[in-house]
N, C-alpha and C positions, 0 to 999 in steps of 0.2 A: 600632773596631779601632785598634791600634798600631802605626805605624809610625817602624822607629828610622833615621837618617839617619847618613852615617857618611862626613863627607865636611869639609875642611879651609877652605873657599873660604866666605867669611862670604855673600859674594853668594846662592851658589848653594845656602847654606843659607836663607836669609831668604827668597829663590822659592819655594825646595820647602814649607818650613812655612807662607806663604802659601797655596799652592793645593794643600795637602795638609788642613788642616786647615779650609778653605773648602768641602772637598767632606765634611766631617764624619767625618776621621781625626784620632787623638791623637798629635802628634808628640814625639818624641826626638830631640836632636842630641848627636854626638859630632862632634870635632875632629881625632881620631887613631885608629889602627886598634885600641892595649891597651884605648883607655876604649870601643869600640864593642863590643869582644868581652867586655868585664865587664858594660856595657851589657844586649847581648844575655841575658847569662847571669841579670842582675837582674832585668830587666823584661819579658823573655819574649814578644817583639813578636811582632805578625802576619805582619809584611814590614822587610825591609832593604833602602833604598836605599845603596849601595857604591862609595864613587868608588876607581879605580885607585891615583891619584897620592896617598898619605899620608903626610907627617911625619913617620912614625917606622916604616912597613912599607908594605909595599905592600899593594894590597884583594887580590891573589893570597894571600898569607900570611893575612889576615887570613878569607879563603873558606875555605882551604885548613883552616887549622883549628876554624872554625864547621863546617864539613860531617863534623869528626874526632867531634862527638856531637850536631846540630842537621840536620834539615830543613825549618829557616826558610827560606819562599820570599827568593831574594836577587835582585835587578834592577843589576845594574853599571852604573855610570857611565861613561862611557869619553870621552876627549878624540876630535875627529875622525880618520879616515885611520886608526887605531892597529886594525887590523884583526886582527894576530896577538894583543894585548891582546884582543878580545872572544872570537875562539876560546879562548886559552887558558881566559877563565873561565869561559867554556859546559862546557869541557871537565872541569873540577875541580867542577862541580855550580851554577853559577848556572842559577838560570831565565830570566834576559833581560837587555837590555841596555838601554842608551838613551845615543846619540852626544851630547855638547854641541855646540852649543844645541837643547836641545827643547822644545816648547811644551807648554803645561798639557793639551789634554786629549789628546793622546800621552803623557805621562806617566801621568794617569790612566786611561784604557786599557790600558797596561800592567800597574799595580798592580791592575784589576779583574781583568784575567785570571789574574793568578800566584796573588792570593787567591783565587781560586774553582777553581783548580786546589789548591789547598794543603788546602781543603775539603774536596775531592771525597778527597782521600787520605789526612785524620783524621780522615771518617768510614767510609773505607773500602766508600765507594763508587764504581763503576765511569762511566765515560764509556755514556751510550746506545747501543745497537746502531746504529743510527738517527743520523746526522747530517747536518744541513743546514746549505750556506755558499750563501747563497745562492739560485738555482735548482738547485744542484749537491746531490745527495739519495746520501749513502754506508750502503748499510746494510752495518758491519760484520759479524754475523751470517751472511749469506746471500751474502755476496763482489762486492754487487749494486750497480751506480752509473748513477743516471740524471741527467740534465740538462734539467730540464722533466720532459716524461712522456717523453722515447725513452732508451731504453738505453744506455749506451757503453758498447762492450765497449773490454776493456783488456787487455793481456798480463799474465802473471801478476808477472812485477817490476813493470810499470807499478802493479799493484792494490796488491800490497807498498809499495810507495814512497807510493803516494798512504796508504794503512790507517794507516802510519807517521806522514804527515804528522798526518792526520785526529785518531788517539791524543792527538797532543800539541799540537794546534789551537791557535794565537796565539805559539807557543814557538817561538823560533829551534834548528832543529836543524843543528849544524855538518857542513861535510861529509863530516869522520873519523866523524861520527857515524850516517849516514844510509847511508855504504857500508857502516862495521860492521856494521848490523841488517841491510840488505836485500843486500848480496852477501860480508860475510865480512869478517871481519879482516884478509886478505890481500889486500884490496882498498882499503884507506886513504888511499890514496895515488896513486887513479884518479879523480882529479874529473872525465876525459870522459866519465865511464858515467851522473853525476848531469845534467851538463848534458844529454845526449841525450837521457836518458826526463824529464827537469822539462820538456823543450822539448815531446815528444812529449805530456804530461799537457796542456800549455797549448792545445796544438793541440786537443785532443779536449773540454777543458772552460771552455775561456775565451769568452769574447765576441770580444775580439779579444787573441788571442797574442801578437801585439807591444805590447800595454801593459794587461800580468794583473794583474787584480785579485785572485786566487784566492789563486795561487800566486807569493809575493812571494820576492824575489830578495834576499838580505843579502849585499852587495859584500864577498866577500873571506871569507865567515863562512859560508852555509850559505842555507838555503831555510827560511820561515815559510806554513806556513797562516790567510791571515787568517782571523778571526771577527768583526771590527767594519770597520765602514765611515769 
């Protein structure tokens, strides 16, 4: 698989093609955000890693128009704290993020999940009825959530919220974007209704609620479903 890299920082190229290409991917580097979008358009990659900060546009402009005819999974790079920076490019259609500095196999983690999400939706095939994180068992189909073998019951937003997460499992979903789907558009702008029921989900399906492993918390950005450990 191909992955095109599209980022200015000699360093942080030489990392990424080290331990991209270590794990048996084909890399591409671009320098600037015109030659990553001709790039793109040439070479037809699997995945795009995207830093914000570029030389001659930003990686928003540069998403903003790969997403105008491409849905190439895109992973943003994003400098630390720059928390409005990761929503906005969740929001314009990337699929993940990752803070500098990150280590190899959180980056590859990353990239396995966005490919196999990018998979699942060129061949047009659906997520299992059936998912397991864990001891935590959601069968979408039947509205049905157990933890081990006993049942949790959940309220029906709590079930919403968590089906939402589960859908798009290892994907950070912002939180414009989690009240849109689960209470409305005219709820965007109500982040205490996410923190009450994520809190509420953690109590009912974590180990310990004070340090979830399930349902992971993105500072400033939204909530993730892990799938990897």
């Amino acid at each position: 698989m191909k992955i095109l890299v599209i980022d200015d920082e000699a360093q942080i190229q030489r990392f990424l093609k080290i331990a991209l290409e270590g794990s048996g991917y084909e890399v591409e580097l671009a320098d600037n955000g015109r030659q990553g979008l001709e790039l793109a358009i040439l070479q037809n990659p699997d995945l795009i890693l995207l830093d914000i900060g570029l030389p001659d546009m930003t990686g928003f402009d540069v998403l903003s128009q790969l997403r105008e005819w491409s849905k190439i999974p895109v992973i943003i790079l994003s400098v630390q704290n720059q928390e409005r920076d990761k929503v906005t490019a969740l929001d314009l259609g990337a699929d993940d993020y990752l803070t500098k500095p990150f280590g190899v196999q959180e980056l590859l983690a990353r990239v396995r999940v966005a490919l196999r999400h990018s998979a699942e939706r060129s061949t047009g095939q659906t997520a299992s009825a059936i998912q397991q994180f864990g001891d935590v068992r959601i069968d979408l189909a039947a509205h049905l959530v157990h933890k081990g073998e006993a049942k949790i019951k959940l309220t029906k937003t709590e079930y919403k919220l968590l089906a939402l997460l589960a859908q798009h499992a290892g994907k950070v979903l912002t939180h414009r974007q989690l009240l849109s789907e689960v209470w409305g558009a005219a709820y965007v702008s109500d982040s205490h209704y996410l923190q009450v029921y994520v809190s509420q989900l953690r109590r009912k399906l974590e180990d310990d609620p004070t340090s979830p492993r399930l349902i992971l918390t993105e500072p400033g950005v939204g909530y993730r479903l892990e799938t990897e450990s």
